[in-house]
N, C-alpha and C positions, 0 to 999 in steps of 0.2 A: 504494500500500500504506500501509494505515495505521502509523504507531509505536508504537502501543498494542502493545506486544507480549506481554503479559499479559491473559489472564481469571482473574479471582479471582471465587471463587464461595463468601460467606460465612452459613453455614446454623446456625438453631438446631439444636439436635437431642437431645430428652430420654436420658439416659444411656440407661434401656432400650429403646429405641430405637434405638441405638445397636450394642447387644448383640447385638440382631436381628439390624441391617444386617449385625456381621462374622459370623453365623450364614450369612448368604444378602445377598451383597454386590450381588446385582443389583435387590435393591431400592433402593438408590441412587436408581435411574430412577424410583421411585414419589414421593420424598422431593423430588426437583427441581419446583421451580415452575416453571409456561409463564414467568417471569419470566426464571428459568436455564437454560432451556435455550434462549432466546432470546438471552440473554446470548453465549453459548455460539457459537450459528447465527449472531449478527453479527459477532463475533470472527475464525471461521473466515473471511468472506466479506469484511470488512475486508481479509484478510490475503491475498487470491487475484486472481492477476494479471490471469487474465479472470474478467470476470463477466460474460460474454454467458451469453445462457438464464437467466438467474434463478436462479442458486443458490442449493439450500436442502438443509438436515441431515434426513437422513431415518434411521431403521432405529439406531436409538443404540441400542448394548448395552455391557457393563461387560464388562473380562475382565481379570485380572491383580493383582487386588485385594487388597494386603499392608497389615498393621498393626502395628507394634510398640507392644504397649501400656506397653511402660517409659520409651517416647521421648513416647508420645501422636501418632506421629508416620507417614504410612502415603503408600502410591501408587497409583494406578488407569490404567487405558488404557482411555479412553472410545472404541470404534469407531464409527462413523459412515459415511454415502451423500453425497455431496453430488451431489443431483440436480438435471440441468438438462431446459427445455422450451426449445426453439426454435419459435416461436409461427406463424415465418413459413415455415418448411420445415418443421411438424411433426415434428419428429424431437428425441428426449427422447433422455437419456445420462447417464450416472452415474457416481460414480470411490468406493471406500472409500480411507477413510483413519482418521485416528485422531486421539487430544493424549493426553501423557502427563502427568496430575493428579499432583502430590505433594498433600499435605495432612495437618492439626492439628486434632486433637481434644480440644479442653479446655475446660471449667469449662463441657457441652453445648451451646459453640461449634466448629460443622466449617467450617474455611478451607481449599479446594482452589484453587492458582493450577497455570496451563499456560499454556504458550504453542505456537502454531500456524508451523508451517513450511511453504509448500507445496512437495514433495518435484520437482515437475514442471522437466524442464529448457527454456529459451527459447532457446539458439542453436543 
């Protein structure tokens, strides 16, 4: 397991734009670059104790998305697949899970940091 135990994901984002996104917070997902959400997908997989099958983030949707705009200061729960192929038994499997984003919006810079737990128990 890696010690990285943080992704930070630090995004321009024009105020109006902005205004948007708390109008309709699932475009969020529109605003991430293949950059971040790769960020995102190696963070998780850093963090997982197996990685047989090649795991990978699939199906991301947004849900839970608060802002306080006195504080500039807000939180999101990214859902996520992480799906695996097993290449030599053909047999694929998948698990949802999630990272819970806090994040800061100011002078139209957005900083979301989370950190990954994998929930699974080993003994």
């Amino acid at each position: 397991m890696s010690t990285n135990a943080i992704v930070r994901l630090e995004i321009p984002i024009a105020n109006t734009l902005f205004l948007r996104l708390l109008a309709q917070p699932s475009n969020l997902l529109s605003i991430l670059s293949k950059e971040n959400v790769q960020q995102i997908s190696d963070h998780v997989v850093e963090q997982l104790k197996d990685r047989d099958g090649g795991p990978v983030l699939t199906d991301l949707h947004l849900l839970k998305f608060r802002y306080d705009e006195s504080t500039g200061e807000g939180s999101f729960r990214l859902h996520f697949r992480i799906s695996r192929q097993y290449c030599c038994s053909d047999i694929s499997g998948c698990a949802d899970d999630y990272l819970d984003f806090k994040f800061v919006y100011r002078d139209e810079n957005f900083v979301a940091e989370a950190a990954y737990f994998q929930w699974s128990l080993d003994n």
